[in-house]
C-alpha positions as CSV (number, residue, x, y, z in Angstrom):
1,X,-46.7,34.2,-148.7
2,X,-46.0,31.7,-151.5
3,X,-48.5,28.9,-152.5
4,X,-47.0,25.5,-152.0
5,X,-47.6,22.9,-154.6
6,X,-46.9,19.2,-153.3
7,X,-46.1,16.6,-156.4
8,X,-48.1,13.7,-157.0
9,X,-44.9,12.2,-155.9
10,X,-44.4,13.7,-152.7
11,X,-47.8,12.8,-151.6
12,X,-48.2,9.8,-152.5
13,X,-44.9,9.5,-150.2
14,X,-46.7,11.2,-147.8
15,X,-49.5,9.4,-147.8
16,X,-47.3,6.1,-147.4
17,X,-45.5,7.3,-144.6
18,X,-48.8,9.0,-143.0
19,X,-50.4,5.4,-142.7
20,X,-46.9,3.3,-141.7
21,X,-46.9,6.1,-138.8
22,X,-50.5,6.2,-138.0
23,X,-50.3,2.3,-137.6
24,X,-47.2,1.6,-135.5
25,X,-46.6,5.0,-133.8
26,X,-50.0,5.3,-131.7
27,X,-48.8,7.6,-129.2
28,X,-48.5,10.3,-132.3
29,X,-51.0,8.8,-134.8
30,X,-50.9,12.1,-137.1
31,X,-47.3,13.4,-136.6
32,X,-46.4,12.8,-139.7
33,X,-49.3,14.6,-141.3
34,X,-49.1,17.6,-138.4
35,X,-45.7,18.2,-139.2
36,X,-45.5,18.1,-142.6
37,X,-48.5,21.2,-142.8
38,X,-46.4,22.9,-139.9
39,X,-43.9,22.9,-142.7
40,X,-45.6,23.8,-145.6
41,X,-46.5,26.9,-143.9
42,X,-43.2,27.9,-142.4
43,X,-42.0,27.7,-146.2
44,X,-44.8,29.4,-147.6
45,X,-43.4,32.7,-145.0
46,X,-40.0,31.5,-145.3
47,X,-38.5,29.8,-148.2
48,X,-35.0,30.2,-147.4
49,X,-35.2,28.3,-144.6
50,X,-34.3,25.2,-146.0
51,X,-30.6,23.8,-146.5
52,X,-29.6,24.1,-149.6
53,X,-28.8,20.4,-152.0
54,X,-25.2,19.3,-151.6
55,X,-25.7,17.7,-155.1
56,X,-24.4,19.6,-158.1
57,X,-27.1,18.4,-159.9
58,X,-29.9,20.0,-158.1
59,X,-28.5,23.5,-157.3
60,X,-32.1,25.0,-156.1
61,X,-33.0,22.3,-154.0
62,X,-33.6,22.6,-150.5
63,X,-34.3,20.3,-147.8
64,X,-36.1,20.6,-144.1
65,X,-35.7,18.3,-142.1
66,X,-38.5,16.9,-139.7
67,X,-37.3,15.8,-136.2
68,X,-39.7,14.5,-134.6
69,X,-40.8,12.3,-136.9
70,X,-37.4,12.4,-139.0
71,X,-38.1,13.0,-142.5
72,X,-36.8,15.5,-144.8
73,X,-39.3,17.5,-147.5
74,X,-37.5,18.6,-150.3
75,X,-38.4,21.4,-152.2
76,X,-37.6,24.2,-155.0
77,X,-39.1,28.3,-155.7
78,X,-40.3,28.3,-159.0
79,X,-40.6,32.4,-160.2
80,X,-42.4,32.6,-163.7
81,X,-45.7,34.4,-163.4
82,X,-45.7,34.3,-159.9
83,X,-43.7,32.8,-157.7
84,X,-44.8,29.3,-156.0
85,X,-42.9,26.5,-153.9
86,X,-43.0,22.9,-154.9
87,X,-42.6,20.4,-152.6
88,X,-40.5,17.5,-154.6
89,X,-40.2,14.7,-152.3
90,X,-41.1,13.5,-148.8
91,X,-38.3,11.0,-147.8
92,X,-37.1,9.0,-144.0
93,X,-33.8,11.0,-142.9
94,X,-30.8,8.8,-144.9
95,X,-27.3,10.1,-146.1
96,X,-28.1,10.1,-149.9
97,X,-30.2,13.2,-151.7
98,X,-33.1,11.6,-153.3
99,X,-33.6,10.4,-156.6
100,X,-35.4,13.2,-158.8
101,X,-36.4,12.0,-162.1
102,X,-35.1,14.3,-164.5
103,X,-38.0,13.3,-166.7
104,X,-40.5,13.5,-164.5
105,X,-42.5,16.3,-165.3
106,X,-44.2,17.0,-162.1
107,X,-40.5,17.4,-160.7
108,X,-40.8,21.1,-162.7
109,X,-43.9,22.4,-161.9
């Protein structure tokens, strides 16, 4: 099983939709929160699970997607001296790939 990193960036998304979600969805208060850890241990067993980036510019990123509370988490496998997953971004479902910062550091691990 791999570890799974999340960004400061991806949780601090997280955290933003977590609180939107937990104030105006009351029926589901932590579904945003319950789903994202279902996640992060379905990647952790399988990290191929994920679609794969349509943008040339990301090659190994992959994306699951979140229905019931439709967000994606995008995320990368790292392999140096051991292998790890990082979770890059938590995003709402929309048509466009999200913005990495190319100079973001956190973006590599």
């Amino acid at each position: 099983m791999l570890a799974v990193e999340v960004t400061p960036r991806a949780a601090r998304q997280l955290e933003r939709a977590a609180a939107w979600w937990a104030e105006n969805r009351t029926a589901a208060p932590d579904a945003i929160r319950v789903d994202f850890e279902e996640a992060k241990l379905l990647l952790a067993r399988q990290p191929g699970v994920g679609a794969k980036s349509s943008n040339a510019n990301y090659p190994d990123l992959r994306r699951v997607f979140l229905s019931r509370v439709r967000y994606h988490v995008y995320y990368r496998v790292w392999a140096r001296e051991s292998c790890h997953l990082g979770v890059l971004a938590f995003e709402p479902r929309k048509p466009a790939e999200p913005v990495i910062d190319s100079d973001d550091k956190h973006a590599r691990l």
